[in-house]
TIVOMAR-440082 format. One line per field, with one value per residue: residue number from 1; residue in one letter; x, y, z of N, C-alpha, C in turn. Coordinates in nm, 3 decimals, decimal comma. Example, Ala and Ser with C-alpha at 12.3 -4.5 7.8 and 13.67 -1.06 7.14 Angstrom:
pos: (1/2) $
code: (A/S) $
n_xx: (1,319/1,285) $
n_yy: (-0,569/-0,225) $
n_zz: (0,780/0,708) $
ca_xx: (1,230/1,367) $
ca_yy: (-0,450/-0,106) $
ca_zz: (0,780/0,714) $
c_xx: (1,320/1,290) $
c_yy: (-0,330/0,003) $
c_zz: (0,780/0,787) $
# end
This chain:
pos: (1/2/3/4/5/6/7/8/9/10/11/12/13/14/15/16/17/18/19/20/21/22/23/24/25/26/27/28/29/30/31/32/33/34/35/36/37/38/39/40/41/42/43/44/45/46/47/48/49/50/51/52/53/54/55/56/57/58/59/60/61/62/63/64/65/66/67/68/69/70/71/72/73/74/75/76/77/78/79/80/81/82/83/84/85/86/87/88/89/90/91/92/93/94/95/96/97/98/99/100/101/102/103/104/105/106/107/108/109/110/111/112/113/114/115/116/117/118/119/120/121/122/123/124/125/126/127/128/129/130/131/132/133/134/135/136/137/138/139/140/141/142/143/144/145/146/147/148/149/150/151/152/153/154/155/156/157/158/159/160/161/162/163/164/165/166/167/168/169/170/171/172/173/174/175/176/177/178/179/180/181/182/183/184/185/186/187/188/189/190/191/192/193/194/195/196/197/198/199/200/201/202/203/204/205/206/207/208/209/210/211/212/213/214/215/216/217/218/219/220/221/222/223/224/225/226/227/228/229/230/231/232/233/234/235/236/237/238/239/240/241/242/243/244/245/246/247/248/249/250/251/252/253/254/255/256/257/258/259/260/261/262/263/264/265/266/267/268/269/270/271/272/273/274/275/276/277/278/279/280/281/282/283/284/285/286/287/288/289/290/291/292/293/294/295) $
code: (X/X/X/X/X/X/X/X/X/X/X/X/X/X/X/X/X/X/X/X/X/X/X/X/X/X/X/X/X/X/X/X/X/X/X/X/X/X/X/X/X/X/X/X/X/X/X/X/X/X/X/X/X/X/X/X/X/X/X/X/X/X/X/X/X/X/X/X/X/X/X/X/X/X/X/X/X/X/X/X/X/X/X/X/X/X/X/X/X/X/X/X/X/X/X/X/X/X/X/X/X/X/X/X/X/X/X/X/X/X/X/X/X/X/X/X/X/X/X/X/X/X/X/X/X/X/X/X/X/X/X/X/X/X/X/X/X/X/X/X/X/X/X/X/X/X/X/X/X/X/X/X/X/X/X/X/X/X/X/X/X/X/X/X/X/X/X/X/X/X/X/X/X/X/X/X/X/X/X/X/X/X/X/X/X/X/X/X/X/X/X/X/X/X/X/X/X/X/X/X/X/X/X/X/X/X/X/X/X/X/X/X/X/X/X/X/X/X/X/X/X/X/X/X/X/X/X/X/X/X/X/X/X/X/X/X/X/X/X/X/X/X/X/X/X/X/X/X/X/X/X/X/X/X/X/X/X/X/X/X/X/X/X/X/X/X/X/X/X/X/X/X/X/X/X/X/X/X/X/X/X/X/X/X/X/X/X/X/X/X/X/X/X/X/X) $
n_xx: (-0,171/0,112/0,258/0,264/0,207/0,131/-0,002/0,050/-0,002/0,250/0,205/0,253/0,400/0,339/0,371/0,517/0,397/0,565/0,470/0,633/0,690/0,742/0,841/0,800/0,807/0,909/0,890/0,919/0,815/0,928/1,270/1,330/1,329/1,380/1,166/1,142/1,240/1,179/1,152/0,922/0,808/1,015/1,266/1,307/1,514/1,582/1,632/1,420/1,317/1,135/1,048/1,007/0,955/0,745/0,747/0,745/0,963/1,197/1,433/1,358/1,457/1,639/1,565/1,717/1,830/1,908/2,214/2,344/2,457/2,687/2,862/2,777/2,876/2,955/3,191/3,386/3,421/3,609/3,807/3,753/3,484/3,330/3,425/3,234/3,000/2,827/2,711/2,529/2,433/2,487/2,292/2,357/2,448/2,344/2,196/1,914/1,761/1,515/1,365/1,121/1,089/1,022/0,810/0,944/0,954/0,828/0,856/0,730/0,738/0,619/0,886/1,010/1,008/1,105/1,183/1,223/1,384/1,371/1,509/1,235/1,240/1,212/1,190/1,507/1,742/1,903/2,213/2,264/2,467/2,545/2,431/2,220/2,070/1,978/1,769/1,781/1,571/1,494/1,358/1,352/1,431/1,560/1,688/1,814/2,013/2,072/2,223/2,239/2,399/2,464/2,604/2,503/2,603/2,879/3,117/3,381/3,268/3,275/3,182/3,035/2,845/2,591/2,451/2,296/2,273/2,040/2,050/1,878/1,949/2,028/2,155/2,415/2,616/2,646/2,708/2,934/3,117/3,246/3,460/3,606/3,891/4,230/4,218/4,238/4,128/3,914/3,901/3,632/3,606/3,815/3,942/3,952/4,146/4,390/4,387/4,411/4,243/4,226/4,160/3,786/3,569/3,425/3,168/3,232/3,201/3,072/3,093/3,247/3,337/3,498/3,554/3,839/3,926/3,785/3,680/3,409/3,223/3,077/2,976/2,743/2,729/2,485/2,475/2,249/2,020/2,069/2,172/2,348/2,326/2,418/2,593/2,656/2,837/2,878/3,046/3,188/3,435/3,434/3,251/3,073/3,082/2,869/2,755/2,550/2,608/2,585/2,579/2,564/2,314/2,103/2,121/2,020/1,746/1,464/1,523/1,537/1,639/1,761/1,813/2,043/2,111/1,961/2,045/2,268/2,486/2,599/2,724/2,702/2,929/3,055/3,294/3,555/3,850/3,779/3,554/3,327/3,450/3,329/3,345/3,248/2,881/2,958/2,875/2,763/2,737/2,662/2,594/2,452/2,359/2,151/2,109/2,019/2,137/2,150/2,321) $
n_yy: (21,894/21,965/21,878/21,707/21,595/21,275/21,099/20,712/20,378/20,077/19,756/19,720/19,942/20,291/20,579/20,854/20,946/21,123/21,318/21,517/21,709/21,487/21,307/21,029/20,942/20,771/20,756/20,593/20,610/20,466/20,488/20,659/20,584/20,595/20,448/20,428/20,551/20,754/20,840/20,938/20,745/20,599/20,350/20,267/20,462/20,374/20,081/19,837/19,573/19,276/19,086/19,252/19,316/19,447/19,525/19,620/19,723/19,644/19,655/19,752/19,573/19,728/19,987/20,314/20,273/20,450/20,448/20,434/20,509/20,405/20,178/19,904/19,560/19,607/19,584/19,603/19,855/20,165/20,176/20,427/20,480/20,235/20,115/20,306/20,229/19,975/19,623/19,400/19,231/19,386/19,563/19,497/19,750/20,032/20,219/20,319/20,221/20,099/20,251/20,493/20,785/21,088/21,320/21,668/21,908/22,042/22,142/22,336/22,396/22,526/22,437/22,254/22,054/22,020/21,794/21,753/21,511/21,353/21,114/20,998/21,134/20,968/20,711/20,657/20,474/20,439/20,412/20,563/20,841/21,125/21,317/21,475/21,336/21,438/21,386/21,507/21,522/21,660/21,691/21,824/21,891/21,647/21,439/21,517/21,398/21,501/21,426/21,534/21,624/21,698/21,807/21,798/21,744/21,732/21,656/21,509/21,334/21,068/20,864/20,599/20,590/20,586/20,660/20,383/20,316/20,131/20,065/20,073/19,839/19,718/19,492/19,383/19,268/19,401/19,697/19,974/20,080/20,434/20,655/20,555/20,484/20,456/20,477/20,367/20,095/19,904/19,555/19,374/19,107/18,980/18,925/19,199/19,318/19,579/19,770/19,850/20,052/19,985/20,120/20,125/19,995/19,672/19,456/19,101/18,933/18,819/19,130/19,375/19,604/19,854/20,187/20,451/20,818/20,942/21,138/21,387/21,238/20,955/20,708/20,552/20,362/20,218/19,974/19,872/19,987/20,228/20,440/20,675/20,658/20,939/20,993/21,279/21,419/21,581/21,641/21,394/21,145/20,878/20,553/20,263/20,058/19,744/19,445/19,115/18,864/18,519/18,311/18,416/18,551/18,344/18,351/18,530/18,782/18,857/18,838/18,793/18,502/18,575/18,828/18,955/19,051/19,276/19,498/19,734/19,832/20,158/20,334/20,633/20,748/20,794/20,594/20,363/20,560/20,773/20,827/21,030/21,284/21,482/21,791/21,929/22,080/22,092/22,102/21,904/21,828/21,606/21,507/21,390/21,390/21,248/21,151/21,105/21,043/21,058/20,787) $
n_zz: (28,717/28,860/29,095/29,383/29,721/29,893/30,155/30,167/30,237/30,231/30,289/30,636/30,649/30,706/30,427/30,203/29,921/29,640/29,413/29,090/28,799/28,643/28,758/29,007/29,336/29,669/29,974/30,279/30,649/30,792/30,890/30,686/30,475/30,100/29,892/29,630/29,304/28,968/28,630/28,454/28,179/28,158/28,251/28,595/28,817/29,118/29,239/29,382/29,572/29,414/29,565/29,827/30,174/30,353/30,642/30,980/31,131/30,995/30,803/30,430/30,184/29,900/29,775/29,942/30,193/30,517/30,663/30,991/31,311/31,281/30,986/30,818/30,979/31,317/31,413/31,177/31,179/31,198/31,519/31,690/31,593/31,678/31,888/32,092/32,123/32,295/32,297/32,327/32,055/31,775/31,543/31,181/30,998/31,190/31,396/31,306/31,094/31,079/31,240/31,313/31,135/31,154/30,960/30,954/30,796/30,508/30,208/29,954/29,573/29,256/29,151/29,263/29,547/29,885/30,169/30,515/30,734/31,037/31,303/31,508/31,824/32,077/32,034/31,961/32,057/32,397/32,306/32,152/31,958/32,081/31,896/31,576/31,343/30,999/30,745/30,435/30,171/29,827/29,569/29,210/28,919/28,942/29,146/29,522/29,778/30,124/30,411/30,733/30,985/31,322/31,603/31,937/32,169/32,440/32,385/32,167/31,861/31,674/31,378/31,156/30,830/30,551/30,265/30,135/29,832/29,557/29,263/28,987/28,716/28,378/28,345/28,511/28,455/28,219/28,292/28,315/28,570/28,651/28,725/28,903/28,867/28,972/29,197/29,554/29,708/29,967/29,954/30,075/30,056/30,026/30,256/30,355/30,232/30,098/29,788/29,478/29,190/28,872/28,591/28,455/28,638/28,584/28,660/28,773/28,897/29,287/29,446/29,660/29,760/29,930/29,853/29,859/29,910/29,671/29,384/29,318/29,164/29,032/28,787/28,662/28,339/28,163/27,876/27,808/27,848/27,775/27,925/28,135/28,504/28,712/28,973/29,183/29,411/29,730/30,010/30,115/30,041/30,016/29,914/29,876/29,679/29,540/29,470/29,500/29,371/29,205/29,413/29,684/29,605/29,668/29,918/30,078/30,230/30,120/29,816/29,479/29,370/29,091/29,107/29,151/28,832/28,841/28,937/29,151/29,399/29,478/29,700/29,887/30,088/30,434/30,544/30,702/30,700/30,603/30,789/30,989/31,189/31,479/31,591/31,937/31,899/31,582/31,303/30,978/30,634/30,384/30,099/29,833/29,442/29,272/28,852/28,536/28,185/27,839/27,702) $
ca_xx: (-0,099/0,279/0,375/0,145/0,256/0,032/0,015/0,008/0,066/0,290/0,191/0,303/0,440/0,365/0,517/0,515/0,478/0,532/0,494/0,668/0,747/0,718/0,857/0,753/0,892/0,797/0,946/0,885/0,799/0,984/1,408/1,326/1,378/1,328/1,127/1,127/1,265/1,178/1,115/0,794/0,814/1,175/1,276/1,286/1,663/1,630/1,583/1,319/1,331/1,027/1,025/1,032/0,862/0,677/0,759/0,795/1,134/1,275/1,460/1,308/1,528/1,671/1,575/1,785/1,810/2,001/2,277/2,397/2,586/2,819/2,805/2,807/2,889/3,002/3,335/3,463/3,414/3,727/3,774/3,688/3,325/3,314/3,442/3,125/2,871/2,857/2,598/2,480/2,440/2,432/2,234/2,405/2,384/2,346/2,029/1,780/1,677/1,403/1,315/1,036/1,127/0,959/0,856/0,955/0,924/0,803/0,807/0,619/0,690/0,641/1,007/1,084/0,973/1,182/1,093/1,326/1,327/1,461/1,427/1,130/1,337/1,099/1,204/1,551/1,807/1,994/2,306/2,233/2,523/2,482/2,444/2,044/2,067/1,847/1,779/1,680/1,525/1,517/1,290/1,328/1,458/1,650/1,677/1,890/1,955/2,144/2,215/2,326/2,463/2,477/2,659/2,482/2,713/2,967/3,261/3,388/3,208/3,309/3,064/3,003/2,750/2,588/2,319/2,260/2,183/2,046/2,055/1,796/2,030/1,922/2,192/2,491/2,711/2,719/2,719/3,074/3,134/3,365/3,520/3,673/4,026/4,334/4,188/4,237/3,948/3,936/3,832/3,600/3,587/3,954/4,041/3,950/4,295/4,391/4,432/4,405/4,166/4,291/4,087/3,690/3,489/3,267/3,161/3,251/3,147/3,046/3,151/3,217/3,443/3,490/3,640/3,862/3,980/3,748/3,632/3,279/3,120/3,009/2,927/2,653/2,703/2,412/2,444/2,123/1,902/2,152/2,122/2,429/2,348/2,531/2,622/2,720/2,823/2,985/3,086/3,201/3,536/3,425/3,209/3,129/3,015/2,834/2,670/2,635/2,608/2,515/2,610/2,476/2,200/2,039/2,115/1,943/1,602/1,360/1,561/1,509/1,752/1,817/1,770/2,130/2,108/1,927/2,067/2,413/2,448/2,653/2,694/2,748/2,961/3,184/3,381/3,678/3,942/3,678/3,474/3,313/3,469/3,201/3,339/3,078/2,852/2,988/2,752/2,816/2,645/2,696/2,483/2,419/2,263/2,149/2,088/2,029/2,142/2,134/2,497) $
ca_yy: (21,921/21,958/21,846/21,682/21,479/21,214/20,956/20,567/20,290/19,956/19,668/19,760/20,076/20,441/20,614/20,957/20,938/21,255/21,327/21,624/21,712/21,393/21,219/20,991/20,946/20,704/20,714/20,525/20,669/20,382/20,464/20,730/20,510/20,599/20,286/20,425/20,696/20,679/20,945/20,915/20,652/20,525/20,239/20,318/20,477/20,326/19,924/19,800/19,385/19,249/19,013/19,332/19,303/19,555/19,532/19,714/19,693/19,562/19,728/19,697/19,529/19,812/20,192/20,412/20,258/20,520/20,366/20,526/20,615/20,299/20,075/19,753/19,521/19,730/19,554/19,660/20,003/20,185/20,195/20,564/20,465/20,089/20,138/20,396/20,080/19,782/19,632/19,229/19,260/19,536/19,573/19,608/19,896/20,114/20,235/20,400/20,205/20,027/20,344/20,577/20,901/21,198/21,484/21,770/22,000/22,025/22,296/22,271/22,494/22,474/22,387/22,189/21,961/21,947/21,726/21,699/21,403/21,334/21,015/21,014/21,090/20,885/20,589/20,655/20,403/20,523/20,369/20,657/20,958/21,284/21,345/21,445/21,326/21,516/21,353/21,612/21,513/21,737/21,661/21,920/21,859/21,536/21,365/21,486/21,342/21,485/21,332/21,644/21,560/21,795/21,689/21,910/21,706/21,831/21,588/21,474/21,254/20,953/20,792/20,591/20,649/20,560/20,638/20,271/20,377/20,037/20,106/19,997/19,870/19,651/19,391/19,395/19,189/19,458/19,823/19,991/20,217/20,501/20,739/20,472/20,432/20,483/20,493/20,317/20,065/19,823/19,463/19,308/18,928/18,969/18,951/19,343/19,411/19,688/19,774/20,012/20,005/20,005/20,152/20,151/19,871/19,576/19,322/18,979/18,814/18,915/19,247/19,444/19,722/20,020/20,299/20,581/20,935/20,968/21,278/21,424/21,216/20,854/20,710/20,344/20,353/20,156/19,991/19,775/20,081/20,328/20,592/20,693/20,735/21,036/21,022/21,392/21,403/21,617/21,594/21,229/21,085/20,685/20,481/20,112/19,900/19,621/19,295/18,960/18,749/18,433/18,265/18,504/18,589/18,233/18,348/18,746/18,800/19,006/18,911/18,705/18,465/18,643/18,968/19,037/19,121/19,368/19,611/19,747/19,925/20,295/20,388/20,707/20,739/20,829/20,490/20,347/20,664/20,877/20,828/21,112/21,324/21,618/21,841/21,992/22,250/22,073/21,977/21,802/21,754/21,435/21,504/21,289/21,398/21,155/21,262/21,003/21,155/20,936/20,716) $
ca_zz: (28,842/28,854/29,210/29,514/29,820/29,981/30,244/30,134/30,284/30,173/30,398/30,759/30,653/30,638/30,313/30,147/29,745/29,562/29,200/29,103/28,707/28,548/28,881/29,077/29,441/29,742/30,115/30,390/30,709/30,891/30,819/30,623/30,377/29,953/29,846/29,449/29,208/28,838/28,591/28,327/28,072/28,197/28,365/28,740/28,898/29,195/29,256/29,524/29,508/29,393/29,712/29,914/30,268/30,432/30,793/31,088/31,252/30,937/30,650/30,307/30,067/29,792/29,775/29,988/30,349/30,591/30,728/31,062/31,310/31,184/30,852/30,784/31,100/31,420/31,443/31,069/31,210/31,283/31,670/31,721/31,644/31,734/32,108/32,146/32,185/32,439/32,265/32,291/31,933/31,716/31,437/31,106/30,941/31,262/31,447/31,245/31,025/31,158/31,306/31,290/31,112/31,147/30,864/31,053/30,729/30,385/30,133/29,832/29,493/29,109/29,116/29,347/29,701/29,969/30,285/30,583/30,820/31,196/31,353/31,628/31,970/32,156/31,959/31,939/32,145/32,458/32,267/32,011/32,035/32,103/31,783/31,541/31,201/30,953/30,590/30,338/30,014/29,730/29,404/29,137/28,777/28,972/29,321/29,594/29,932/30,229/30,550/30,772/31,169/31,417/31,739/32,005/32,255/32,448/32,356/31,999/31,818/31,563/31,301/30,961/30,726/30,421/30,198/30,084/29,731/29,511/29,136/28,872/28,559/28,257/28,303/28,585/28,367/28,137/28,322/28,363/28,655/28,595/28,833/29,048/28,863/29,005/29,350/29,639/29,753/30,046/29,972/30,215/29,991/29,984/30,379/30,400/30,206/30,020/29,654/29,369/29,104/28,749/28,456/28,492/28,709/28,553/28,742/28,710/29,012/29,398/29,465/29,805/29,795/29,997/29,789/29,936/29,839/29,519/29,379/29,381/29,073/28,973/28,701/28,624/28,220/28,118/27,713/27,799/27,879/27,684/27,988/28,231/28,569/28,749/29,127/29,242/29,553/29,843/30,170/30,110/29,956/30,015/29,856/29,873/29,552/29,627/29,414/29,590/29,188/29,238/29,515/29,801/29,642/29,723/30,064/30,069/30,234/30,051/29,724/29,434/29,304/28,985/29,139/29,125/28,754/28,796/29,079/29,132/29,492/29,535/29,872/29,949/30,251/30,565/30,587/30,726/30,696/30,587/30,872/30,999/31,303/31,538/31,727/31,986/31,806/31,424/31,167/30,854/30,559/30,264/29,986/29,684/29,348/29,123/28,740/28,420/28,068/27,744/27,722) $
c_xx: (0,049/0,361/0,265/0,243/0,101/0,038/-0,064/0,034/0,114/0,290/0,206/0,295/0,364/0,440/0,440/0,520/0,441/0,554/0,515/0,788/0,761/0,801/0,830/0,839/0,820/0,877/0,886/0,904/0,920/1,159/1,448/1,364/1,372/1,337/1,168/1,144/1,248/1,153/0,971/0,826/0,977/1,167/1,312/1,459/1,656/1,534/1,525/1,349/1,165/0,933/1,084/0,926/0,876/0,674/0,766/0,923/1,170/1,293/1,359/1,438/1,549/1,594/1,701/1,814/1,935/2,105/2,394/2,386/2,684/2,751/2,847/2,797/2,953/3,126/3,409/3,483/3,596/3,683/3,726/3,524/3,274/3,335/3,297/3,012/2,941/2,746/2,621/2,506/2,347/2,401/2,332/2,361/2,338/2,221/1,955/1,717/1,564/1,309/1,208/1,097/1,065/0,963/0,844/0,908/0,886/0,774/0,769/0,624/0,664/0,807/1,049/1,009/1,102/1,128/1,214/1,256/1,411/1,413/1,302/1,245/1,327/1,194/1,367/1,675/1,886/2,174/2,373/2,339/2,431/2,462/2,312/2,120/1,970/1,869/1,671/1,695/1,471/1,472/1,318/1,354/1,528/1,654/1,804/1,861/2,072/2,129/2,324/2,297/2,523/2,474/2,645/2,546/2,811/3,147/3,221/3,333/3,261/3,185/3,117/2,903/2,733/2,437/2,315/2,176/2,145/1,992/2,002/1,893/1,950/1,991/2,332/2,608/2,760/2,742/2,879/3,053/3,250/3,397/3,619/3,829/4,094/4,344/4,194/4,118/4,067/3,828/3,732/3,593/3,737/4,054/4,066/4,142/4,300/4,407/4,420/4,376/4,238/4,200/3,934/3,681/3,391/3,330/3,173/3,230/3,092/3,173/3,153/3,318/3,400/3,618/3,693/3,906/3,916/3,655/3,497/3,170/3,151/2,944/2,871/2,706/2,617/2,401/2,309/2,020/1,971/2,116/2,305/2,343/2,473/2,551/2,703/2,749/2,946/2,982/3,146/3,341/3,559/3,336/3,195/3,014/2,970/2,704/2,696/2,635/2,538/2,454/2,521/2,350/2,111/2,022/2,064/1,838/1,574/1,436/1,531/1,640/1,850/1,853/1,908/2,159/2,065/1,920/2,237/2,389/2,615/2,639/2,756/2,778/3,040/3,223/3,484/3,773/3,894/3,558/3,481/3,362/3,363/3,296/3,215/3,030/2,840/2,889/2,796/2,749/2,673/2,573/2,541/2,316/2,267/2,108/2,113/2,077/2,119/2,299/2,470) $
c_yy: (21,885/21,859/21,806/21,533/21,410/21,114/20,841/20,450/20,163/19,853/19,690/19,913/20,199/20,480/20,749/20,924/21,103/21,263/21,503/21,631/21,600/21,318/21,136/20,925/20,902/20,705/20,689/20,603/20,611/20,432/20,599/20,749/20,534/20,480/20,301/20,591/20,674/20,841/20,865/20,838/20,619/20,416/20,319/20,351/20,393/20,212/19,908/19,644/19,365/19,167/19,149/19,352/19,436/19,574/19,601/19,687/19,616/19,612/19,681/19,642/19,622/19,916/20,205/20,390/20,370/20,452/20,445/20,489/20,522/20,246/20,015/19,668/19,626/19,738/19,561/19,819/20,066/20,195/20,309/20,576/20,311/20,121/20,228/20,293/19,973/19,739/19,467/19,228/19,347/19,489/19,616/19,724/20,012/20,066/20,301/20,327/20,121/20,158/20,454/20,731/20,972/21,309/21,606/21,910/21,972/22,149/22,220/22,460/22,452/22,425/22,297/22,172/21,939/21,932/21,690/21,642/21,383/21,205/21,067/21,036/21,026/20,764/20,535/20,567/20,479/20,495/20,496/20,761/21,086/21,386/21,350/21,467/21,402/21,456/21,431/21,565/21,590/21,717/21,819/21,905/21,667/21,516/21,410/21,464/21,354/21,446/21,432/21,579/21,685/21,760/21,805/21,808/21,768/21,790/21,531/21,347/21,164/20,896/20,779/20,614/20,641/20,608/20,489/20,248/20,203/20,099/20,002/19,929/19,732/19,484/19,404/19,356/19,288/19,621/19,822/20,116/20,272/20,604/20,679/20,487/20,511/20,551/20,403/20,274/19,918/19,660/19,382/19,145/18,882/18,956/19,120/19,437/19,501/19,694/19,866/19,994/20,079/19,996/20,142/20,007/19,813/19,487/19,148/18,903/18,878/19,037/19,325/19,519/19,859/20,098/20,392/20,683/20,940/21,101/21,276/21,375/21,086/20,841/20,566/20,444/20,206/20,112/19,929/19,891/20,212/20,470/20,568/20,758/20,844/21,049/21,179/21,440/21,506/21,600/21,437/21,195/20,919/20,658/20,290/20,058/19,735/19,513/19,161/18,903/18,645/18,395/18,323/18,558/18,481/18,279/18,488/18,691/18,869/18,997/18,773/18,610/18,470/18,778/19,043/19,119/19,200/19,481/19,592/19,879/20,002/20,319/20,458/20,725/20,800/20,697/20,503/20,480/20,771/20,877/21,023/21,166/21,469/21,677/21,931/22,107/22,195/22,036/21,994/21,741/21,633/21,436/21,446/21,321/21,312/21,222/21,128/21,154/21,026/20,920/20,743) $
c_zz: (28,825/28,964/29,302/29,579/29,858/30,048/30,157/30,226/30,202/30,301/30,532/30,771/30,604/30,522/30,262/29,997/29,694/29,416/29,190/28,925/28,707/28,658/29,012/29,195/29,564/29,872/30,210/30,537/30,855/30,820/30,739/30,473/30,187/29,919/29,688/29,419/29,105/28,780/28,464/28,253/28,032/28,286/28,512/28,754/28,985/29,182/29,356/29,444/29,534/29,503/29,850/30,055/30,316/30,554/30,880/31,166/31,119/30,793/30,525/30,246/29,921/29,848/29,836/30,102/30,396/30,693/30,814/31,219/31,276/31,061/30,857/30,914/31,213/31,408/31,353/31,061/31,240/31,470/31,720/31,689/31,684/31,871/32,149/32,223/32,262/32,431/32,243/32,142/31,836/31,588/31,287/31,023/31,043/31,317/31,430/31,166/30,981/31,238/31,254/31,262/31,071/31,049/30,937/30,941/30,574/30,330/29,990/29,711/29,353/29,060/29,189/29,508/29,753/30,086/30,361/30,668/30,939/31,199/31,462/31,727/32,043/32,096/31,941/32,107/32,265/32,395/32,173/32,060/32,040/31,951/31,709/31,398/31,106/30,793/30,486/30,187/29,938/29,614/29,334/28,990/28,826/29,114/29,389/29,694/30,035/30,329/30,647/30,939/31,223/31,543/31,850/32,179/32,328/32,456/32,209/31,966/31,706/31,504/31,211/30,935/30,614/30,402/30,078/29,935/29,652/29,377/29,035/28,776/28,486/28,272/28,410/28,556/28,296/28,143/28,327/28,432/28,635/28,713/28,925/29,000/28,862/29,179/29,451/29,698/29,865/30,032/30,056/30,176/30,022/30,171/30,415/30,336/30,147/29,864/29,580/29,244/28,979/28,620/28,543/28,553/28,600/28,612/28,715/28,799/29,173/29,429/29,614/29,851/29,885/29,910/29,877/29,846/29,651/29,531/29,411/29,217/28,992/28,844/28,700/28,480/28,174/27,969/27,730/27,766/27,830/27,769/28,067/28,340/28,669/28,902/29,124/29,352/29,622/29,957/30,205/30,028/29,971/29,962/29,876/29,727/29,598/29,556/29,452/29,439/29,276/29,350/29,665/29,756/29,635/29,880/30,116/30,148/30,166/29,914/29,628/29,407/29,229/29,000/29,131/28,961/28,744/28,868/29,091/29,294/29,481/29,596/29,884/30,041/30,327/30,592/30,599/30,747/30,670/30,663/30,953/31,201/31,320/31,623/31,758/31,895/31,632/31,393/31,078/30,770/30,431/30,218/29,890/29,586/29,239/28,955/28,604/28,307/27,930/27,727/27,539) $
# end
């Protein structure tokens, strides 16, 4: 058999796993979350933490969490989507992803699964805009994953947005990300200041950038596991990089102590200046294709 979906469950949760050409692929019903990507007799693409809880109302720790209609805290938002809420306290990372998300479709060929997802509407906050997210996943030779918004509203809309990607690697110390230099990124360790990255990225301690104005392709270079992965991405010119190292990751849920060696997060996004504007009627898609090759 080439390709088959089937319901599982992981503790709490609902999840979809599909195997499709030597791929194996697991999402959560809650978030619409991708728990795991790997290909056949490879180490896994995407990182799940080994202390990963199964909850209801409560992100997993690594895959793919959807992070929407803001990211990060509310109040690092620009004001055009921060002012939208009047909210006791808001959840970071938006309001879906705790949420029940619905498979509205699935096609199924010898080439290729794709499965699109809505949240539940039932489920969905009155805080929520006027705005229906749709996250379409894409197995076929390689993983893609859009996150398309359609603002059937009848005034303009503001949002952030991430696909919260968390990345398998062999050793975090010793990956180098490439695409970033000579681009403009926004510190958040640093007092949220500005700067401009010079030559490729390795990490040397906690990390928490927001990238701006970068083209349409990422690079992990892995020497541990001698693979490059490939971010391909459109609709998006931000990015945030993001390893706590030591220090914070004593202080994680759902993560181990060491666990930072072995995960490196890419977040595909609409942040800060590249936050996403609707007018009524607009939709807007931010796709991400991942793709290993040998380094």
């Amino acid at each position: 058999m080439t390709s088959s979906i089937s319901q599982i469950t992981r503790g709490e949760l609902s999840c979809w796993q599909i195997y499709h050409r030597g791929q194996t692929l697991v999402i959560a019903e809650q978030g619409a979350q991708v728990l795991e990507y790997r290909h056949d007799g490879e180490p896994p693409l995407i990182w799940l933490s080994p202390e990963a809880a199964y909850q209801r109302g409560q992100s997993v720790r690594g895959g793919v969490p959807v992070c929407w209609p803001w990211f990060g805290g509310l109040g690092f938002n620009p004001d055009a989507v921060a002012s939208r809420y009047i909210l006791a306290d808001p959840p970071a990372h938006g309001l879906v992803r705790g949420l029940p998300w619905t498979l509205v479709e699935q096609v199924q060929s010898s080439q290729q699964c794709v499965l699109r997802f809505r949240p539940d509407p039932d489920h969905l906050p009155d805080e929520a805009p006027g705005v229906t997210p749709t996250l379409i996943v894409c197995l076929d030779q390689h993983l893609t994953l859009t996150l398309v918004n359609h603002n059937h509203s009848e005034s303009e809309v503001a949002l952030s947005q991430a696909l919260h990607s968390y990345f398998a690697v062999s050793d975090s110390r010793r990956i180098t990300l490439q695409g970033l230099d000579g681009h403009p990124y926004v510190d958040a360790l640093d007092q949220w200041h500005s700067h401009l990255q010079q030559g490729p990225l390795t990490l040397q301690g906690e990390t928490d950038r927001l990238y701006l104005k970068l083209g349409n392709q990422l690079h992990i270079d892995d020497p541990g596991w001698q693979r490059r992965i490939t971010l391909s991405v459109s609709g998006s010119q931000s990015a945030v990089v993001w390893n706590p190292w030591v220090e914070k990751s004593q202080r994680l849920s759902q993560f181990p102590d060491d666990a930072w060696q072995q995960m490196i997060c890419i977040e595909t996004a609409r942040v800060l200046d590249d936050m996403l504007v609707l007018a009524p009627g607009q939709h807007h898609e931010m796709a991400v294709r991942f793709m290993t090759t040998p380094l």
